[in-house]
NUZADREN-878201 format. One record per residue (C-alpha): x, y, z; residue in three letters. Coordinates in nm, 3 decimals, padded with zeros to 5 digits. Layout:
BEGIN
px | py | pz | resn
X | Y | Z | ALA
...
END
This chain:
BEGIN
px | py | pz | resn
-02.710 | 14.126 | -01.768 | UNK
-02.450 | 13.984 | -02.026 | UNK
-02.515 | 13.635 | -02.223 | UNK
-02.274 | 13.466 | -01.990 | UNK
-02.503 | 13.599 | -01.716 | UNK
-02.816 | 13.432 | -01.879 | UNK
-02.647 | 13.138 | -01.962 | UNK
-02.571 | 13.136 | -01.607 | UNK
-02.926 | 13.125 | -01.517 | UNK
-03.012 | 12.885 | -01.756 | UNK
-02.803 | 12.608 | -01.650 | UNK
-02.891 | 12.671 | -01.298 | UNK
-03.301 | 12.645 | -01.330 | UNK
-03.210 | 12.298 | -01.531 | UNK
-03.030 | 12.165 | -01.234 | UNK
-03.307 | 12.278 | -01.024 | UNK
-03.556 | 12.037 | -00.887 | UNK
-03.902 | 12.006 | -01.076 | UNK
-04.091 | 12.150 | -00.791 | UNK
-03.879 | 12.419 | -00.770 | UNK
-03.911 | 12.446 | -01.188 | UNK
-04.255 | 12.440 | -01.149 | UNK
-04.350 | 12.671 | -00.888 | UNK
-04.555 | 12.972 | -01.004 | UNK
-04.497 | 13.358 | -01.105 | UNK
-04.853 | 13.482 | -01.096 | UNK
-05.158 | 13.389 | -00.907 | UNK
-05.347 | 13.198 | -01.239 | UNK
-05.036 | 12.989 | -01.247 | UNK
-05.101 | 12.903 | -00.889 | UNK
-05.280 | 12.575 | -00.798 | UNK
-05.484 | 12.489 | -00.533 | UNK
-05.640 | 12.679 | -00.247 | UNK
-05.972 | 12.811 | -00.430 | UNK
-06.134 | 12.861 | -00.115 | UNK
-05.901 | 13.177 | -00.036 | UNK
-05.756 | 13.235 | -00.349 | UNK
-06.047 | 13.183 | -00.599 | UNK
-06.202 | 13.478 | -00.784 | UNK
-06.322 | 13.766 | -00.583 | UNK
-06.202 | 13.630 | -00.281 | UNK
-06.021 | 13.865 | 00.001 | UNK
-05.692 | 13.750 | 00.013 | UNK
-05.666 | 13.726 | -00.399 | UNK
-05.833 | 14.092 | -00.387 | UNK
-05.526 | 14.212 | -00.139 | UNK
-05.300 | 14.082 | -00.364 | UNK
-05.420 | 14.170 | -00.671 | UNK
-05.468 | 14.538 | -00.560 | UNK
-05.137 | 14.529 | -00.424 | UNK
-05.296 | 14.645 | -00.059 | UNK
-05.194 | 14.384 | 00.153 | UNK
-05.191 | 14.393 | 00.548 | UNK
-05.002 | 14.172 | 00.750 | UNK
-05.121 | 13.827 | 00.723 | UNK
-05.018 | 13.515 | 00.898 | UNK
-05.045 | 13.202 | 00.638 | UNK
-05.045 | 12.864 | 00.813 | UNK
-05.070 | 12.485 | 00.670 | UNK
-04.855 | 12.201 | 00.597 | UNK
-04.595 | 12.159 | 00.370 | UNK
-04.648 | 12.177 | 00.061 | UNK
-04.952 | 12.375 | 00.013 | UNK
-04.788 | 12.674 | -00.138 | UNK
-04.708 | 12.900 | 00.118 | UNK
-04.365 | 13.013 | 00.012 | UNK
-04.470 | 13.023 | -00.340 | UNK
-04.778 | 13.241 | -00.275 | UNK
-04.540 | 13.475 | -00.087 | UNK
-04.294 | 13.464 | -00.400 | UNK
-04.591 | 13.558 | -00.610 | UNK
-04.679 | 13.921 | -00.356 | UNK
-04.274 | 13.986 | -00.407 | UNK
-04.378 | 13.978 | -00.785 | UNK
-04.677 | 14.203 | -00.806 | UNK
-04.625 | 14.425 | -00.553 | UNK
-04.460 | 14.768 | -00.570 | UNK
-04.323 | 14.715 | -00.195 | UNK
-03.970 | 14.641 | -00.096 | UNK
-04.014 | 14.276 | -00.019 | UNK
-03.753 | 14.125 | 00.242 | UNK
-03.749 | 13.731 | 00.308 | UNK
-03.583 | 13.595 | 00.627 | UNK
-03.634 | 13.267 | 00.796 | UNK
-03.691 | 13.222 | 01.122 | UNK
-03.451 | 12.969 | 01.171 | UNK
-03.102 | 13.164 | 01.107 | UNK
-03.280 | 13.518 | 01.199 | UNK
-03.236 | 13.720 | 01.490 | UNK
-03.302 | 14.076 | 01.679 | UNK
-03.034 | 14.196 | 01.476 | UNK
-03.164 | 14.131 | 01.151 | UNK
-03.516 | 14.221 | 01.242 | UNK
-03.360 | 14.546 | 01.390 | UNK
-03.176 | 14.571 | 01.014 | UNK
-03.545 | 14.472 | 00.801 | UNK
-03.737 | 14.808 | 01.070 | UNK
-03.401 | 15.065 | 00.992 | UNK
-03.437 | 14.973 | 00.603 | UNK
-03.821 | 14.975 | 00.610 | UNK
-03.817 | 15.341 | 00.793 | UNK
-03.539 | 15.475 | 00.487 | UNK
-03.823 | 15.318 | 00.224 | UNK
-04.066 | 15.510 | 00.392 | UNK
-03.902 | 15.861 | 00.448 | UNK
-03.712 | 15.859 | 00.140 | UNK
-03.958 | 15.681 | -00.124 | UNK
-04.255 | 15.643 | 00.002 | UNK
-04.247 | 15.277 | -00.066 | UNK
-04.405 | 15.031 | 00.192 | UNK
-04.161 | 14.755 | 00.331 | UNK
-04.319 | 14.365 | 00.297 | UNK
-04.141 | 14.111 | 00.569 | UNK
-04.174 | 13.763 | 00.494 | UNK
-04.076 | 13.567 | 00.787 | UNK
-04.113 | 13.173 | 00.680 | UNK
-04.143 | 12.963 | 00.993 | UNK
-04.277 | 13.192 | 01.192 | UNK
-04.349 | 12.958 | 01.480 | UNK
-03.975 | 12.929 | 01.558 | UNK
-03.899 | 13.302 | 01.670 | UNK
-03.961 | 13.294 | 02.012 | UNK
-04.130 | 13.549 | 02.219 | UNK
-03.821 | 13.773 | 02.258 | UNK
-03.800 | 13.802 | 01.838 | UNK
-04.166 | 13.833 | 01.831 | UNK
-04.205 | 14.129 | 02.084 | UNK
-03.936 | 14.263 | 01.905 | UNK
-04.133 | 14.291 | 01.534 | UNK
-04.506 | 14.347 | 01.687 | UNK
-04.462 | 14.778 | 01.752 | UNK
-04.327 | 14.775 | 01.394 | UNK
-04.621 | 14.592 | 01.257 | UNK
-04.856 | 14.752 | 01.502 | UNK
-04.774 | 15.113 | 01.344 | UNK
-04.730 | 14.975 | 00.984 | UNK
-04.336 | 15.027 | 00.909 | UNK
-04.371 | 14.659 | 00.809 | UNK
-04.630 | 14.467 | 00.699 | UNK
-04.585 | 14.074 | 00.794 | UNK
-04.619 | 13.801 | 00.605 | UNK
-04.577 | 13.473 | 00.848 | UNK
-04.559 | 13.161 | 00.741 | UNK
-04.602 | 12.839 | 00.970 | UNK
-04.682 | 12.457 | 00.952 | UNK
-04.790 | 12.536 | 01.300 | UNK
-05.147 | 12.613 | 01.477 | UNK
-05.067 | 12.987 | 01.530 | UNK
-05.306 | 13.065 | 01.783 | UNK
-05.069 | 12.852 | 01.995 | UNK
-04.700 | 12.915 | 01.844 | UNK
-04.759 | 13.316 | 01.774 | UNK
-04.796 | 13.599 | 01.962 | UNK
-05.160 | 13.706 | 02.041 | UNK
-05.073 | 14.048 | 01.960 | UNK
-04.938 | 13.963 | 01.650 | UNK
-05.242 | 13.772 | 01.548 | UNK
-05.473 | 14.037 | 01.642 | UNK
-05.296 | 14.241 | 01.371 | UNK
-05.282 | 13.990 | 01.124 | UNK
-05.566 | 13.848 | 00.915 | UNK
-05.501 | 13.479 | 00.928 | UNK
-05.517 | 13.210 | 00.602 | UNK
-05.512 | 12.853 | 00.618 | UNK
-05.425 | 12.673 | 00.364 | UNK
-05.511 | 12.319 | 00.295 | UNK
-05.353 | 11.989 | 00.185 | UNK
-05.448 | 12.018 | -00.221 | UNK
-05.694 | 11.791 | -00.329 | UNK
-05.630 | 11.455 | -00.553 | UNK
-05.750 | 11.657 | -00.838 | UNK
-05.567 | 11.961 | -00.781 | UNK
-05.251 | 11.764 | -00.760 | UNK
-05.340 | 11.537 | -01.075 | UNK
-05.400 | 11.928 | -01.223 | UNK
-05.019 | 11.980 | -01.138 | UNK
-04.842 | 11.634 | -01.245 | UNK
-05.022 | 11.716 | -01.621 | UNK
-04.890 | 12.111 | -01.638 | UNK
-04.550 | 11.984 | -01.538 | UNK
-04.554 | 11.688 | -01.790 | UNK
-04.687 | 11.985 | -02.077 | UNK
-04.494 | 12.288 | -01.983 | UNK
-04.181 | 12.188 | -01.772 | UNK
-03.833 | 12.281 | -02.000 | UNK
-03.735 | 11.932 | -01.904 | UNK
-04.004 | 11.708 | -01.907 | UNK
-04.199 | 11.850 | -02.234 | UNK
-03.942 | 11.738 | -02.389 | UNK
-03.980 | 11.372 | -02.305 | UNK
-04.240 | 11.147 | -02.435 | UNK
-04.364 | 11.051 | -02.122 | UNK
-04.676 | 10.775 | -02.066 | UNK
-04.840 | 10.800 | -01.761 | UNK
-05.172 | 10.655 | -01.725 | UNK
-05.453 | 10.786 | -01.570 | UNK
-05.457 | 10.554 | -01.259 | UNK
-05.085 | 10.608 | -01.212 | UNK
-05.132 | 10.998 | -01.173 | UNK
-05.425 | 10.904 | -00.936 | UNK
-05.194 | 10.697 | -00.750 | UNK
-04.919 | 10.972 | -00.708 | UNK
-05.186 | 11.207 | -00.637 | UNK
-05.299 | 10.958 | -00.309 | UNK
-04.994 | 10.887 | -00.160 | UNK
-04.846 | 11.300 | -00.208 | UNK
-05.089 | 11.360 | 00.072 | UNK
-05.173 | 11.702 | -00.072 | UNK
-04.825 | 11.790 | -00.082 | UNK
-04.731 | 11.937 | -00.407 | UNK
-04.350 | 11.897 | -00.329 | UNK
-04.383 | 11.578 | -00.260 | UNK
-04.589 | 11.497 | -00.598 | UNK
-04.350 | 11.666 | -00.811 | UNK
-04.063 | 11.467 | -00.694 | UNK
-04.230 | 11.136 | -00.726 | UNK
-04.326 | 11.233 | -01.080 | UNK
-03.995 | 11.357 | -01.138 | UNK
-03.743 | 11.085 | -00.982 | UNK
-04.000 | 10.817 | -01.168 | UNK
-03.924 | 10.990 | -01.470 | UNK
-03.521 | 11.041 | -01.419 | UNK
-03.522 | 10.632 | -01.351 | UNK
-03.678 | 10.505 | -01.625 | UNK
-03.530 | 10.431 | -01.976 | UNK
-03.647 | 10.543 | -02.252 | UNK
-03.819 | 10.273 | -02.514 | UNK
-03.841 | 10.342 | -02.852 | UNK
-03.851 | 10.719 | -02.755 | UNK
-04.128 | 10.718 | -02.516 | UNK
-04.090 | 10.712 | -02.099 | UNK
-04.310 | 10.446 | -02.001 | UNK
-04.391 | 10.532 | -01.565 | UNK
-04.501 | 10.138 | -01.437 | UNK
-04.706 | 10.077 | -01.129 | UNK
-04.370 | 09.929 | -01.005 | UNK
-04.148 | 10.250 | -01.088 | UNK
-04.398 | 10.464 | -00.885 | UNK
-04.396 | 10.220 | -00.614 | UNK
-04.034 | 10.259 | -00.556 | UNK
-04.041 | 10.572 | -00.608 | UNK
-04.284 | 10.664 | -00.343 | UNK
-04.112 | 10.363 | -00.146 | UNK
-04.487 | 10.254 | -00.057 | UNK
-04.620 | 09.946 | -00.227 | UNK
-04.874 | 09.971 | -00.502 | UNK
-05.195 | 09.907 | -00.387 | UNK
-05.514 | 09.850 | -00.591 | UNK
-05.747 | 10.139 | -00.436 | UNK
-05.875 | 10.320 | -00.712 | UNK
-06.149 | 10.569 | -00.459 | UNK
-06.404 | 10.485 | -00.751 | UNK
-06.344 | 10.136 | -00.783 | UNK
-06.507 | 09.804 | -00.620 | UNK
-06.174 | 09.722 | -00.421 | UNK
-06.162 | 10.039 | -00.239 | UNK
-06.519 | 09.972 | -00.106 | UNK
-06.379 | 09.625 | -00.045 | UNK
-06.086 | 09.695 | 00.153 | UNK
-06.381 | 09.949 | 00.377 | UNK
-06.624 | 09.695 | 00.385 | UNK
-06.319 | 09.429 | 00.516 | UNK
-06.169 | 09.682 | 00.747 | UNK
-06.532 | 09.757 | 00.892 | UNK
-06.645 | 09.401 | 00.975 | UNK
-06.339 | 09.290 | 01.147 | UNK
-06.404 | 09.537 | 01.401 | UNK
-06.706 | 09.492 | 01.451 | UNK
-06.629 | 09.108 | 01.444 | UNK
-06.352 | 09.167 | 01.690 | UNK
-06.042 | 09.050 | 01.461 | UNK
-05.767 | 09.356 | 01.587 | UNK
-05.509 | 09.169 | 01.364 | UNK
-05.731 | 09.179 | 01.055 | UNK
-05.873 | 09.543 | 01.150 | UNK
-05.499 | 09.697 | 01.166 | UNK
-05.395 | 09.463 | 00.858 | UNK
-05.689 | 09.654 | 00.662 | UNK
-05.622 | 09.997 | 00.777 | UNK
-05.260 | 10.008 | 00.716 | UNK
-05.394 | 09.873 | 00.361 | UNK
-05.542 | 10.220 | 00.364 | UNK
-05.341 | 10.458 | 00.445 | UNK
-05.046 | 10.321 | 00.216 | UNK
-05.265 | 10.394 | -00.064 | UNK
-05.311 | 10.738 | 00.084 | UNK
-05.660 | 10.739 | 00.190 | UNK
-05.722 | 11.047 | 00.386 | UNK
-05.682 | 10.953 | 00.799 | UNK
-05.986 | 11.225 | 00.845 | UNK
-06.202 | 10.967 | 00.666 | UNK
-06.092 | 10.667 | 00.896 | UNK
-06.162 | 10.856 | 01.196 | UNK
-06.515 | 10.898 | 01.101 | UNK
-06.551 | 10.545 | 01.019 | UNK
-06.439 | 10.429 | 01.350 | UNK
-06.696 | 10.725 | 01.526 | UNK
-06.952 | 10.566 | 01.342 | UNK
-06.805 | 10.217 | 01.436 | UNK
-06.803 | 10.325 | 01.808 | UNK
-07.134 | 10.425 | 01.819 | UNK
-07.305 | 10.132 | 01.581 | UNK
-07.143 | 09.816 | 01.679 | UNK
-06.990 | 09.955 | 02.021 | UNK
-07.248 | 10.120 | 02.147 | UNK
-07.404 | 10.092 | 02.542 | UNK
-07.179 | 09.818 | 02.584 | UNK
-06.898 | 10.047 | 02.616 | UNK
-06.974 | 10.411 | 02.562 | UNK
-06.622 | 10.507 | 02.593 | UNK
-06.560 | 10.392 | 02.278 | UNK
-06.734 | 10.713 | 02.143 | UNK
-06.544 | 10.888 | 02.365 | UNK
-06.276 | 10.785 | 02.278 | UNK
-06.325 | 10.768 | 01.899 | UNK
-06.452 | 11.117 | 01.886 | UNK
-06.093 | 11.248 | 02.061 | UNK
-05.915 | 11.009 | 01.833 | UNK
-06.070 | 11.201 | 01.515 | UNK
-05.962 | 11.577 | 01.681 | UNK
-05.601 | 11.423 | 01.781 | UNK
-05.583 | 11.318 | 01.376 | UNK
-05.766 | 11.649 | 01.274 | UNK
-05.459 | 11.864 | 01.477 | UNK
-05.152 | 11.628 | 01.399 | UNK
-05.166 | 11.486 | 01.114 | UNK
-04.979 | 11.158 | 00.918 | UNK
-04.751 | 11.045 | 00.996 | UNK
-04.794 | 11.039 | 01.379 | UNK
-05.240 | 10.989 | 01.388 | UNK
-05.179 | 10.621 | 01.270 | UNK
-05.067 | 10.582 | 01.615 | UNK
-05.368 | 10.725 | 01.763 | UNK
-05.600 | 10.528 | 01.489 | UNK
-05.400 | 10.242 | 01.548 | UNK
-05.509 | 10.246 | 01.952 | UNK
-05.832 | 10.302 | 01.892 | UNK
-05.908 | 10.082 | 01.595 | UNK
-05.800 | 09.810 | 01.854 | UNK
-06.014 | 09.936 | 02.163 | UNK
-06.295 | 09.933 | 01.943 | UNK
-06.184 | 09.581 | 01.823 | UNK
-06.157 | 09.433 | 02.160 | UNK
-06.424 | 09.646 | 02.309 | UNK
-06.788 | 09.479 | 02.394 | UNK
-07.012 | 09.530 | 02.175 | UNK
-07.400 | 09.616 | 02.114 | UNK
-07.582 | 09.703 | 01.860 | UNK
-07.901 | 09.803 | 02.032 | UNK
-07.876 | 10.213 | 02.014 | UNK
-07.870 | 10.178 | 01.587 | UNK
-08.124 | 09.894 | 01.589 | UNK
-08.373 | 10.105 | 01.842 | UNK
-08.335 | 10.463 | 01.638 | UNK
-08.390 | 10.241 | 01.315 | UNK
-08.722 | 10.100 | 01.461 | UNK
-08.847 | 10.460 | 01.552 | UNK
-08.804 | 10.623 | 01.242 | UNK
-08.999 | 10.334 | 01.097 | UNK
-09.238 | 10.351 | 01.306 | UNK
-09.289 | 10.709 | 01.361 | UNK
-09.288 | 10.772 | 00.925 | UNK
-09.570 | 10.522 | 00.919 | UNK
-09.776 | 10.629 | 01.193 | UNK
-09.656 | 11.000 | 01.212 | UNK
-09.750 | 11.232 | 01.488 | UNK
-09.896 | 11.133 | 01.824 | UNK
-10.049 | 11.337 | 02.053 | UNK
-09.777 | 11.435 | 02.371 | UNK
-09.998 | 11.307 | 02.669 | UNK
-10.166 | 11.617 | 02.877 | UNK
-09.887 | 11.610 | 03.215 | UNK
-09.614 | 11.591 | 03.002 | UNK
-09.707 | 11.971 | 02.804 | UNK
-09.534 | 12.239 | 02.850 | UNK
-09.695 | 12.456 | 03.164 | UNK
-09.575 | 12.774 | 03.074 | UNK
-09.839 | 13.056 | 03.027 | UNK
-10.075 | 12.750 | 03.027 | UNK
-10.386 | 12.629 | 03.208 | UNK
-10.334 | 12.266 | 03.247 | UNK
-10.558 | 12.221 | 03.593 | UNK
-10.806 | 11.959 | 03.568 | UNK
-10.636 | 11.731 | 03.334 | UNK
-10.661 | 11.340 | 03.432 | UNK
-10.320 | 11.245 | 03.552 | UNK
-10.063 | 11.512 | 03.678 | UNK
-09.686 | 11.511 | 03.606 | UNK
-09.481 | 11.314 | 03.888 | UNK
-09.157 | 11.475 | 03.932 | UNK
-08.963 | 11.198 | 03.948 | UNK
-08.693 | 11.277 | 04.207 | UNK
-08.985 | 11.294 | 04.406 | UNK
-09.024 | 10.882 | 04.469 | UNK
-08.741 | 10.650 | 04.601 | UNK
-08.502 | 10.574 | 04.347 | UNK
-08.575 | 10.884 | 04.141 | UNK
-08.807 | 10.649 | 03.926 | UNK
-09.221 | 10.660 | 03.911 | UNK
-09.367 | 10.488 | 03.621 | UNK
-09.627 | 10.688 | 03.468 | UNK
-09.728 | 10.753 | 03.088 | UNK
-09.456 | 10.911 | 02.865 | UNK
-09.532 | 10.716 | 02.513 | UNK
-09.838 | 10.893 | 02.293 | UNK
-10.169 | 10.720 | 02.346 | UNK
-10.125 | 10.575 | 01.993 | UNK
-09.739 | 10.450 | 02.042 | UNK
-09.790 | 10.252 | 02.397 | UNK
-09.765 | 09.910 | 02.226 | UNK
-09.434 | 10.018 | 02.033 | UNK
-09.066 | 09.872 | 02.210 | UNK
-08.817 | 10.047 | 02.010 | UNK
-08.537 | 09.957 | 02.205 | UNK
-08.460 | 09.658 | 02.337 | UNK
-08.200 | 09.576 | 02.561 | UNK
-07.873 | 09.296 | 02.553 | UNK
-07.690 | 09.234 | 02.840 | UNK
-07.310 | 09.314 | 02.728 | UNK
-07.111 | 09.489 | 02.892 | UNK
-07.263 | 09.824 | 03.056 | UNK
-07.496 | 09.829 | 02.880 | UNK
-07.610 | 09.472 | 03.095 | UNK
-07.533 | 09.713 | 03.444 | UNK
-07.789 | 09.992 | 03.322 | UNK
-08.061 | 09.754 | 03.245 | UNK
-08.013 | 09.561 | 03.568 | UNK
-07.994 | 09.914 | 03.765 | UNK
-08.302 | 10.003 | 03.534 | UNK
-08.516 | 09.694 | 03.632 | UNK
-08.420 | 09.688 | 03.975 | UNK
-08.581 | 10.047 | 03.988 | UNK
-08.887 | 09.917 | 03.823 | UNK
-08.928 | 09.679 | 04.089 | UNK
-08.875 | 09.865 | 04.343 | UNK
-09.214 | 10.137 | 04.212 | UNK
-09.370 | 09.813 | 04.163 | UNK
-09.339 | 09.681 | 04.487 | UNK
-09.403 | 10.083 | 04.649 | UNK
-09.695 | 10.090 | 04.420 | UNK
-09.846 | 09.715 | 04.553 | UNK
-09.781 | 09.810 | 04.946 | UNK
END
């Protein structure tokens, strides 16, 4: 390589986008992803040992995917071949098995495939790779934004250990926007303020998304003037430059709780309009959608309750449609069901009743189960006072009989309203006590 060669290469990582400046050449440079990449764990110990087997990484964009796969090309001894599965076809996979069969015959050198997108070869392409992975000409490295026990072949995946990688935390990310701001060629150059809440704020609305972090960092940096020598990044700058609104919601400050508290009593006071206002709040300040799922689960079950049970129903699907999809389509599904659970009936009974048994039951403690109800297995229970009355046995499938301990048959822990269904089970309820009353009187 001459100087005008390296000079070459010079100019062209300056041009190059910050994320693309900043992503990493060894694993200790890498950020993110402890939980599979940590110390001593397997997939760091394949790498590191430069004994990898075909894996299959999978997670949203972002994460570091492509850059952990840049890092294997690196350290390993291997050939390493990149295609994408987007432009590739038979023919080049056909090209990447002839080339990987010369490594092995003629150097002894092992052949690594990275395939990025995986998910978009299609069955034909796949079949096509698995007997050359199956008998190790090349080892695999897929990488998908996809579920791939749904987008890959099975047979693929049963020869591939499989990594997912996760949105990076707030911290990680802040991690990243302060080694950029120190060791980027560009921006260590600058004197650039950035407060502490304004990194938080990136952090929030990047969604765990590296990329996306580094380019908010980097086009609030290329808009902003310089003042006596120094880069001053406003709330306002990062607002446009995330083209989201700035919002107050510091996690460890009083108006994040606030904005809960709000967003938590208007559904339960049956506002929709104030209930979506509050949510929205949330997730433009980049509150994860996981966490208002759970909320409205909670919600369904507390304030909802037996006056609807398919709120929970339908909260609890609401929080697995958000768990597989993802922003920025789940504020669709938390939009419908914030407002079901909004307009829904509502009762309160289930969380008041539990509430008045664990009181009761830590103050008293443990009562004695009454003598029919006992288990009967390997046990002698003839000649006890009152048998068990199978139920099903008596009109209505109801018999009243003892069920309470001897010392709990004043306590009423639960005690009924009438909205909703919860108002038809009581009535069907009663009417059934009514009925053994009446049998019981003939």
């Amino acid at each position: 390589m001459n100087l005008f060669d390296i000079l070459r290469e010079d100019n062209l990582k300056n041009k190059q986008p910050l994320a693309e400046r900043m992503k990493p050449n060894t694993l200790d440079e890498f950020v993110g992803q402890d939980e599979i990449l940590g110390p001593g764990k397997l997939l760091r110990r394949l790498v590191e040992a430069d004994r990898l087997t075909s894996i299959i990484l999978h997670g949203p964009t972002g994460v570091g995917k492509t850059s952990l796969a840049r890092i294997i090309s690196n350290l390993t001894s291997s050939d390493f071949i990149t295609i994408n599965a987007v432009t590739a076809g038979i023919k080049d996979i056909k090209q990447v098995v002839e080339r990987s069969k010369q490594n092995l015959e003629h150097r002894a050198q092992r052949t690594i495939l990275f395939v990025d997108e995986i998910h978009r070869f299609n069955k034909a392409q796949q079949d096509a790779l698995l007997p050359h992975v199956e008998n190790g000409i090349v080892i695999l490295i897929g990488a998908t934004t996809e579920n791939p026990y749904f987008e890959v072949n099975r047979a693929l995946l049963s020869r591939s250990l499989v990594f997912e990688l996760t949105p990076l935390s707030e911290a990680d990310i802040i991690r990243l926007i302060d080694l950029a701001i120190a060791t980027d060629p560009i921006l260590s150059e600058l004197e650039i303020e950035l407060s502490e809440h304004g990194k938080a704020y990136i952090a929030k609305n990047s969604l765990g998304d590296a990329r996306r972090a580094l380019n908010i960092l980097e086009l609030a940096t290329l808009t902003t003037e310089a003042t006596d020598g120094r880069i001053v990044i406003t709330e306002d700058t990062l607002s446009q430059s995330t083209q989201k609104p700035y919002f107050n919601y510091d996690k460890q400050g009083d108006y994040h709780y606030d904005v809960i508290s709000a967003f938590i009593k208007s559904v339960r006071g049956s506002d929709p309009q104030a209930a979506l206002y509050y949510m929205t709040q949330m997730l433009l300040s980049g509150e994860d959608p996981k966490f208002i799922a759970r909320r409205l689960i909670i919600l369904a079950a507390e304030d909802i309750g037996l006056a609807d049970p398919q709120a929970l129903v339908l909260a609890n699907a609401g929080f697995d449609v958000v768990h597989k999809i993802g922003l920025p389509e789940a504020r669709i599904v938390l939009a419908e069901v914030c407002i079901y659970l909004a307009l829904a009936e509502k009762s309160n009974t289930a969380y008041e009743a539990i509430g008045a048994a664990y009181k009761s039951v830590k103050a008293k403690g443990q009562g004695e189960v009454p003598a029919h109800l006992r288990d009967s297995t390997n046990k002698d229970l003839r000649g006890i006072k009152q048998p068990y009355r199978y139920p099903h046995a008596y009109q209505g499938g109801y018999i009243e009989q003892q069920y309470l301990p001897d010392t709990y048959q004043a306590e009423v822990f639960y005690s009924p309203k009438r909205n909703g269904v919860e108002g038809d089970l009581v009535r069907q309820w009663m009417k059934r006590r009514r009925q053994d009353e009446a049998d019981t009187n003939k």
